[in-house]
Each structure stands twice: as C-alpha cells, then as structure tokens.
N, C-alpha and C positions, 0 to 999 in steps of 0.2 A: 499339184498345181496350187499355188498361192491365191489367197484370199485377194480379193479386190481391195479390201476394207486393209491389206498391210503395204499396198504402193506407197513406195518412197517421193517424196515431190516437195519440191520448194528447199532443198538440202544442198547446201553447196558441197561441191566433186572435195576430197582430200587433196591437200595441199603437198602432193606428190611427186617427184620426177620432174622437177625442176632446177634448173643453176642458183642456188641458195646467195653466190658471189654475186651473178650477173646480174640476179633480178631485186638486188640491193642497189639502187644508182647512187646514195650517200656514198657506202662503200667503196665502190668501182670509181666513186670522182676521186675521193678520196688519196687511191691510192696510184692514179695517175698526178695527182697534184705533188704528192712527195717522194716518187721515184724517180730514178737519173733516168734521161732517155732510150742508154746505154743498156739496162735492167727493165724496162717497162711491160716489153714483146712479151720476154720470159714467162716474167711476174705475173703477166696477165691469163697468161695461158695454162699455167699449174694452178691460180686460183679459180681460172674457171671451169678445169678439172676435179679440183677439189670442192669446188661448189656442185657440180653432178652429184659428184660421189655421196657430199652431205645430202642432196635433197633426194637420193633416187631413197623407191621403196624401202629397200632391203638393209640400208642404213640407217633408215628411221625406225625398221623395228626391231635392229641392235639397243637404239637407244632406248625404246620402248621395255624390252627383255631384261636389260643390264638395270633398268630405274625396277623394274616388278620384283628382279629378283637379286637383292642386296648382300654383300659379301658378309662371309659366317666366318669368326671365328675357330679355328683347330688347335685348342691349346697346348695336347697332348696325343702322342701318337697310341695305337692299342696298347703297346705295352705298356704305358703309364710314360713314356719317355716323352720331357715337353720339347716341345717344337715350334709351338709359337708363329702360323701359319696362318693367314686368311686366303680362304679360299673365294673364287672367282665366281661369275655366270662367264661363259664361254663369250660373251657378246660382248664383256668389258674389254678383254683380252682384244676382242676383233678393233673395238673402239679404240683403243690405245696404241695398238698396232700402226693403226692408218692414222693417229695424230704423229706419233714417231716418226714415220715415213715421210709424213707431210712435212716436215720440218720445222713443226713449232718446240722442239729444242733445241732448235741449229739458228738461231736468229743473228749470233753472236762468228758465222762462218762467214759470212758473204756479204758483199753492199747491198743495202737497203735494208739487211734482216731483219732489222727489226720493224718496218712499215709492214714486209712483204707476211712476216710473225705473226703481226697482231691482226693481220687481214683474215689469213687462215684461222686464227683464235677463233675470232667473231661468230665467222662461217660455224667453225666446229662444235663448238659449245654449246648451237640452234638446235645440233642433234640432241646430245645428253650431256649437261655441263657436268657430272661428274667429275669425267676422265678430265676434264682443264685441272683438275687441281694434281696430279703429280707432274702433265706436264708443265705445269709452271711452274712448280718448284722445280725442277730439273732446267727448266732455264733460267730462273732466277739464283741457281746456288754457282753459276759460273764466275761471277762479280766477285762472291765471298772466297773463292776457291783462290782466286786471282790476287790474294792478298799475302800467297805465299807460292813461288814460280814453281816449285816442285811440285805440289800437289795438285796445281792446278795442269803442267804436264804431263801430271798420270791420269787425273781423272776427266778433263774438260773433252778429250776425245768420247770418251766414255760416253757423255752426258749429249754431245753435239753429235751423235752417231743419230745414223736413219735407221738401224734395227734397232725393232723391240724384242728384246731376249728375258721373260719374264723367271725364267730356271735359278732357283736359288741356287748359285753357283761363288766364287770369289771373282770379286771383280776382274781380276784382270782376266781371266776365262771367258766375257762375254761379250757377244759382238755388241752389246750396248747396256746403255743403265739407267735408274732412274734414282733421282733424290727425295726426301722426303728433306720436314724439320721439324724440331722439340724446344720452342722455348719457353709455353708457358707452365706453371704450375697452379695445385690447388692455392694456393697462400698466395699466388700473387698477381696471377691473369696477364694484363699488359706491364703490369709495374717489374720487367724481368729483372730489376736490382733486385729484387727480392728473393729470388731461386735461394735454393736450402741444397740445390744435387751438387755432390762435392769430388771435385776432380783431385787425385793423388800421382804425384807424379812417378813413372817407371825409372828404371834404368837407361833405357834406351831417349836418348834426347828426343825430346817431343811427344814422347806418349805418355798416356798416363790412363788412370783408372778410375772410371765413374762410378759411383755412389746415390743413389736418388729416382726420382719419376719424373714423367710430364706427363703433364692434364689431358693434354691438346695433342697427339702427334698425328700430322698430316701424312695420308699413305704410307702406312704401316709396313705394308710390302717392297719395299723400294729398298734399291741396294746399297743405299748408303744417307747418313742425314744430318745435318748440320744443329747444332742442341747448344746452349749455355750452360754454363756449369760455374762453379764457383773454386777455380783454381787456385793457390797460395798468395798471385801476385792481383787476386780479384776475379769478376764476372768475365769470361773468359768463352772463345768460339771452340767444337770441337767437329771433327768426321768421327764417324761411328759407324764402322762398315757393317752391314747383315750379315754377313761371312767373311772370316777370316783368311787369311794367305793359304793358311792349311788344309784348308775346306772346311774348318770344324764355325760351330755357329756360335757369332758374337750373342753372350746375353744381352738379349732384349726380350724380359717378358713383356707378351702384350698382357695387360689385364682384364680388357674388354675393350670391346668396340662400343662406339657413339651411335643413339637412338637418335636422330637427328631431323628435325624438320623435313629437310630436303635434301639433296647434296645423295640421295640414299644410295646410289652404284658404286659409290667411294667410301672407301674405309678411313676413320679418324677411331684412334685408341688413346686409352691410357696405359703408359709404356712403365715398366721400372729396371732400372740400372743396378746392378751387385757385380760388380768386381767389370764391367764391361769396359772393354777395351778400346781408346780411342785417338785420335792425333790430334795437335794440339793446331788451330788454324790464324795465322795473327799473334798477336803477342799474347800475353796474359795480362789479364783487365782490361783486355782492348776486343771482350766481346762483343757491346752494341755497333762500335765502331765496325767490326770487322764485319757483320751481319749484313750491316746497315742494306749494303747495295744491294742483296737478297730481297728486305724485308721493301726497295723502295718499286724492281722490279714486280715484287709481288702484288704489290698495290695498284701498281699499272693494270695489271691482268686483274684486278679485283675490278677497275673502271670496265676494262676492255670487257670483263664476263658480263657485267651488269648492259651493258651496250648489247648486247650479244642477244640478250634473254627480252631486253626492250622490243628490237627489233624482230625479236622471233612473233612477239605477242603481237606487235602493231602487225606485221604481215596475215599471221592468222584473223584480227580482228577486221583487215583490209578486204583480205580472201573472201571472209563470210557474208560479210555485208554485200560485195558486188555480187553472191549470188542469190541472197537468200530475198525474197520481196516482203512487202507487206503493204497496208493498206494500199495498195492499188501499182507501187513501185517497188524499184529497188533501194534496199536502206538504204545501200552508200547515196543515191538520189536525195535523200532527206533532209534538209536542212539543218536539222536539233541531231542526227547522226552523223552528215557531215561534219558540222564543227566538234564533234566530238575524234572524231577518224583522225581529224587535223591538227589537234589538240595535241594528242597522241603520237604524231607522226613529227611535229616537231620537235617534242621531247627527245623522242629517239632519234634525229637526227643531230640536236645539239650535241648528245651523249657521243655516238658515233663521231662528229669531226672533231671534238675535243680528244677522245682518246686516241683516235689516228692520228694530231696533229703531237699528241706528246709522243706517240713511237717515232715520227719522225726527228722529233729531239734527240730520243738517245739515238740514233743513226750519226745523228750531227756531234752530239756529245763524244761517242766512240772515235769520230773521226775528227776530236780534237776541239771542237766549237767550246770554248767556257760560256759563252752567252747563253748557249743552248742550257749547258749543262747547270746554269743556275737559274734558268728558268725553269728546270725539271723541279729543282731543288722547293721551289713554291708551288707549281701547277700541281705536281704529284698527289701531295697532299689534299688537295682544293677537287681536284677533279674527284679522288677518291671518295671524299666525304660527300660530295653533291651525286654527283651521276650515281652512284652507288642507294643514295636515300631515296632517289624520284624512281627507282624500278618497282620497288614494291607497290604503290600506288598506281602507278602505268598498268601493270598487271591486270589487277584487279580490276580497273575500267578496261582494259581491254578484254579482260570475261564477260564482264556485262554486256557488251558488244554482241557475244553469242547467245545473250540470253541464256536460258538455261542449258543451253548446250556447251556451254562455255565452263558448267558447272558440273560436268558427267568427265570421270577420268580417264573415259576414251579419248575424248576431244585433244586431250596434250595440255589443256591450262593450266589446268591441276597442278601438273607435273612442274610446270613454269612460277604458277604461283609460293610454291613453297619451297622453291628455289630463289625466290624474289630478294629475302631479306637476308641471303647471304654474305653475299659482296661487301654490304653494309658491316657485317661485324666481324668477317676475319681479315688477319693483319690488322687490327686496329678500329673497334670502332668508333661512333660521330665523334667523342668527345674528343679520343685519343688524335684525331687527324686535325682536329679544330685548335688543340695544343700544340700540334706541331706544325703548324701553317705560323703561329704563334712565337714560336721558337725559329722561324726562318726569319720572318719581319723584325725581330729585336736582332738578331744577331748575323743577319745575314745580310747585308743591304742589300749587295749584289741581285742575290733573287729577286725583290722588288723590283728591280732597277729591270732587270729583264722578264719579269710581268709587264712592266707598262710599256714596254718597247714593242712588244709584243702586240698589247690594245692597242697605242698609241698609231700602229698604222692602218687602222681602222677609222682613225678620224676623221671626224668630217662628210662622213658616209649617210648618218643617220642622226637627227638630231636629238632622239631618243637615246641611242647609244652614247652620245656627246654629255647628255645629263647625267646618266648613270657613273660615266670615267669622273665628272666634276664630283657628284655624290660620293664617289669612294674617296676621291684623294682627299675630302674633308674628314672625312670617316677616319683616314690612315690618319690625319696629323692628330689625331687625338688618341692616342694609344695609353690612358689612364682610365685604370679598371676597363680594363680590355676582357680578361678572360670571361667574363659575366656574359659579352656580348660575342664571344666567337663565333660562334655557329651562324648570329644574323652578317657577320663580318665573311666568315667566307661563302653565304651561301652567294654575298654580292661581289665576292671574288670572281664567283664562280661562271654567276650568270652576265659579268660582265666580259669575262672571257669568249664565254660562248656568242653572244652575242657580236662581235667584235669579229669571230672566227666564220661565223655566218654572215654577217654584211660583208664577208670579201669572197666569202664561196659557194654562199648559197645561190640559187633562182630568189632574184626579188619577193617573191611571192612566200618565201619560206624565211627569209630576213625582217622583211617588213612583218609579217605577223607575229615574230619572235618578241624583235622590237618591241611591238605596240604593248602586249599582254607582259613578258616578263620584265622589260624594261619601263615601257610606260603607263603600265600601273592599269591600261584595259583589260583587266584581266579577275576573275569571281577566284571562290575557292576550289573548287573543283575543276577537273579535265570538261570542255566543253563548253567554254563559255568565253572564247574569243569573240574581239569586236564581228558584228555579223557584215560588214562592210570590206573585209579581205576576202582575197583572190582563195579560199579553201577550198575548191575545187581541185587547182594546180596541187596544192599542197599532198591532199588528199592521195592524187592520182602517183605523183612521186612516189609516194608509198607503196605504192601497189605492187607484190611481189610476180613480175612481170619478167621474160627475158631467159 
C-alpha cells in the first residue's frame, strides 16, 4: 500500500491520445483556407487520422525510444569486411514507416500536395523530429532529379512511393526509397564553391567517379544522395546510389556519425568517396543551379520543423498551466501567465500561417503561377531565417511555463529544447539566408514585386501594419551598405509578412496583439510582456490543445 506522504495531486494528466491536427485550430484553418474544395473532405480526414495516430500513447513512445536510443554506427562486419551500416532502434524504422505512408514524400503526386505535406509535417515532427530529416530530403531531391527527365523517371516513383523498404538492396528492387545529401566540407561549410571532392569522368556517358568526403551527410542510410563534386566543366550535382545495379555496395565510407545537440534518432556522418561511382545530374558547373530546388524545398521544411516544435511546446506549456493551480487558481487564470501563454501562442501561430501560406505557393508555383513562384523566391529565404531564430527562445519560456518540471527529461522539453536551434542552422544559417534574401532584392525584382503584392492586400486593415509596410519600403529604397544591416532588414521582412498574413486570417484578438507588440513597438524584450489591455484570454484559449 502506498504511503499517504507519495499522492500525486496538482499534476496535470499527460498530454495523450489526442488529435495532434484537430486540436491545432491554426493548422486545421490553415489548411481549409488553401485547399481546393474539390480536395478538402479528403485532406481533412487523413490528417485527422494522422493526428490520432501522432498523439495516441504508443506513438509518443516511439518517439520517446528512437530520441533515448540513437543510431550506432557498424563499420565493419566480423570478418574485418567494411560495410558501412547504421543501425536503428526498431521505433525509428516504426517512425519512418508511418511518415512514408503518410505521404509526406508524395507532396509532388496529387493537388494540394504540398499544403496537404506540410500539414502532416507539422503534425509529425510534434512526435520525434528526427525522422523529418530523411523525409525531406526525399521530398526535396525531386525538383533536383527533375532537371534531368531520365533520372527523374527512374527514380521519382521510387521517392514519391508509400512504402518504406528500409533493406539495403539496388534501387530498382525496392518498393520504395529514400534520399539523403553531401554538400558541405571541412574547408568550406556553406561556401560549396569551395568542395576539393573531384568527379572523374567514366566511359559510360554521364557517370563518372568520386574522389573526396563530406563533413555534413544527412541520413546516411538512405538509398541514394545528391553531393557536389568538382567535375572538369566545374562545381557539378551528382546521385550516388547505396548499391549498385549489381547488388555489390557503392563506396561510401561512413567515417563516423555526429554527436549532436539534438536531432539524436537521426544519423549525420562524415562520409569519404575513393573511386565511388556516380551519375552525373544537370550539366557540369551547373551544380548550385541544379541543387538549388532541393536546397529551397529544404528550407521550407526547416520553417515548417521549427513551426512544428513551437507549437508542440506552446501546447505542452497550454496543457500544464490549465491544469496545474497555484496561489489559490489555475495559472492559465493568471494574469503575469496569461500574457505569457499569449505571448507564446502568437508566435507560433505567425510561424504556422507563414509556412502554410508558402506550401500553398509552391502548389501554385507547380501548377504554373510565376507570381507565386517568385514570391517563393523571397519569402523562402525570410521565413527560414526568422521562424527558424524565434523557436529556440519560445522553447525555453515555454519550459519555464512548467517550472521545474519543464526541466526533468521525462516531461519531453528537454527533448524539444535541444532540438530548438536546429532549423536555424541547417541548409544555411542566419547569415547565409540574410545574403540571399539579398541576392533576391538586387537581382531579382520580380520577387519583391510579389512580396508586396502579397502585403499589400492586407492594407488598410490595421494602421499599425500600414506603418510597418511605409517603414520598410523606406528601408528598401536605400540599399547602400546594405549587408551590415541584413538581418535587421529581413527580420522586418519578416514580421511584416506575418503580420499582414494574420490581419486577414487571424481572430482579431490574435491580429490585433500581433500588431500592437511586434509591429507597434508595445512590446519588452522578452515573451510576456504584451500590452495588458488585449483580448489574451481568446488568444490563450486558441491555443489550447483541444479537439
């Protein structure tokens, strides 16, 4: 019989066996606002399936299993024979399976895919954002593949397949696959002009033979990966399959796996290349070129992850506060915790209908819109550098939220926190997306042109938003010694975006306080310090993982 002195009381219930989709109303408006009528029913019904599936028990302690117990490299089989293998916990494989199936590498089969994509992203990622990282690259190496119609009709079924077939096997033997990619090195990080790995061309037109490492390669295991390399005619894209037509295995040493922050159920190695065999993707020298649509996909799901992990945190921090009391109430009750919850809760939802409102770009862009497509060409970058920078900080006040419970690595914040400053630095970080927000506005009008077309029909809404759009376009005509001041330049890209995107979709209540604090300057330096005259109650309540 249990001691009297060990009653559990005043502990909010675990945040279990819930619709992860449904009880997101950002999300669920979200993605009734940017799908055809025709696609809606569907849509709605597989994500609110897939939201079960994310919140029931037995999926949260996949994710739980696959983050405790992080894959091991096998470099060598007993007999001394190298093989070059990481191995799994069994819950990754589960985890990966059910993103496969869910079709967040089929974005690119169906209307809407890409809305319908990055919905399920969101959802899935709340579990263990891990597994997001091979499936995006396996959705974003479709674009790259697509720059050459052969390859791309061998392998794009491959990639946009609903099984996950994890058997080192040759690709064409499997009912499915997955991408990985290799551009950075030691000597050059983001600067990939700089790669040393040196491509030698075969016999066979288009293949040729690698030479070199990379620092960086994302999911190791994966059946096939898209790398730069330095060809005769320049910096040049390649495939590089895990096994060859024969069955026998492409070299790929791993050399080790990454000790990494966060991110821990996913494998990142440093790989080296000796005589490995590869085809050639795009021209030669027309490597970044050909990448590019990879590396801008990627970036998308770098926003979308960091949306993901905000709103995981603001739900947990919503959770606890409505149940847990104190002096005399419940904290969500609080005034100094309200406006903190609220704080919080609009962040993540600016984050949230900014990266929904870019997946319904490229939907638009695929199906021909140029407006769209050169609005992608600016927001991409804007959204990546901002939504990506405010998760680490959200985090963090949304553990404080639980007090010290927020700080034991049962609770899941842990786990969230050190997954926080991800987003931020792969594909490119602050600096690198603040240069090329940079490189769009000098050489690209067009993308501005469909930035402000964009804000522009937000006008008149809000006269705090109205100051902000005047404050930038003075900003924009002065583009001398620009670089100095990027970062202050698109964080007001940014937030004039969001701002813009919320007076036309938010509840007043979550507009107006957006407004007032990040546009009109009522605003302290920390989470929690909105004017106390807003409706944060509504705000609050919205947030509350409900449904």
């Amino acid at each position: 019989m249990a001691s009297s002195t060990h009653e559990v009381t005043n502990q909010a219930p675990p945040l279990v066996d819930y619709d992860v989709f449904g009880a997101d109303a950002v999300l669920s408006e979200a993605v009734e606002r940017h799908l055809a009528p025709e696609v809606l029913e569907e849509a709605r019904d597989e994500l609110t399936g897939f939201g079960r599936t994310a919140g029931s028990a037995q999926v949260q302690e996949w994710g739980r299993l696959a983050n405790e117990n992080p894959p091991k490299l096998r470099a060598y089989d007993r007999y001394g024979n190298r093989v070059d293998e990481v191995e799994f916990h069994p819950s990754w494989h589960r985890l990966l399976g059910k993103g496969v199936s869910a079709g967040l590498t089929a974005a690119w089969t169906r209307p809407g895919g890409h809305v319908r994509r990055a919905a399920a992203f969101v959802v899935w990622t709340q579990v263990e954002a891990g597994n997001g990282c091979p499936l995006s690259m396996t959705h974003a190496a479709v674009p790259a593949l697509r720059t050459d119609p052969a390859l791309a009709a061998e392998w794009e079924p491959r990639l946009t397949s609903r099984l996950y077939d994890w058997d080192m096997r040759p690709a064409d033997r499997k009912a499915g696959a997955l991408f990985g990619m290799g551009m950075t090195e030691k000597q050059g990080g983001s600067d990939v002009r700089a790669n040393t790995s040196a491509a030698r061309p075969l016999a066979e037109d288009g293949t040729y033979e690698l030479t070199g490492h990379k620092w960086f390669c994302s999911a190791p295991m994966s059946d096939g990966f898209l790398v730069l390399a330095q060809a005769p005619g320049g910096l040049t894209c390649f495939l590089v399959p895990r096994v060859l037509a024969d069955g026998s295995r492409n070299v790929f040493r791993i050399q080790r796996l990454k000790e990494k922050l966060g991110n821990r159920s996913n494998a990142s190695a440093e790989v080296e290349f000796d005589g490995t065999w590869a085809r050639r993707v795009g021209d030669e020298g027309a490597g970044v070129r050909t990448i590019i649509g990879m590396v801008a996909a990627t970036r998308l799901d770098c926003a979308l992850g960091a949306a993901s992990l905000m709103r995981q945190a603001v739900a947990q921090a919503v959770h606890h506060c409505t149940y847990r009391e104190a002096f005399g109430g419940r904290l969500v009750d609080k005034p100094l915790m309200r406006n903190v919850l609220a704080d919080l809760a609009l962040e993540s939802e600016a984050a949230t209908t900014l990266a929904m409102r870019l997946a319904a770009a490229y939907d638009a862009a695929e199906a021909g819109d140029e407006n769209e497509r050169s609005f992608l060409r600016l927001a991409v970058p804007v959204a990546k550098y901002w939504v990506t920078k405010r998760c680490a900080p959200l985090v963090v006040e949304a553990s404080e939220c639980l007090g010290g419970n927020g700080y034991v690595e049962e609770s899941g914040m842990p786990r969230l926190l050190r997954e926080s400053p991800l987003n931020s630095i792969w594909e490119g970080a602050g600096n690198v997306q603040a240069l090329d927000v940079l490189r769009a506005l000098q050489r690209e009008p067009r993308a501005l042109d469909a930035y402000l077309r964009e804000v522009g029909r937000a006008r008149g809404a809000d006269h705090r938003l109205d100051g902000a759009i005047k404050g930038l376009l003075t900003e924009l005509a002065d583009l001398d010694g620009v670089e100095a001041r990027a970062r202050r330049l698109v964080e007001r890209l940014a937030l004039v975006l969001q701002g813009a995107l919320l007076t036309r979709f938010a509840p007043p209540a979550v507009a107006d306080a957006f407004c007032a604090s990040r546009l009109g300057g009522d605003w302290g330096a920390a989470f929690g310090t909105l004017p106390h005259t807003l409706d944060l109650a509504s705000v609050v309540e919205r947030a509350r993982p409900v449904g």
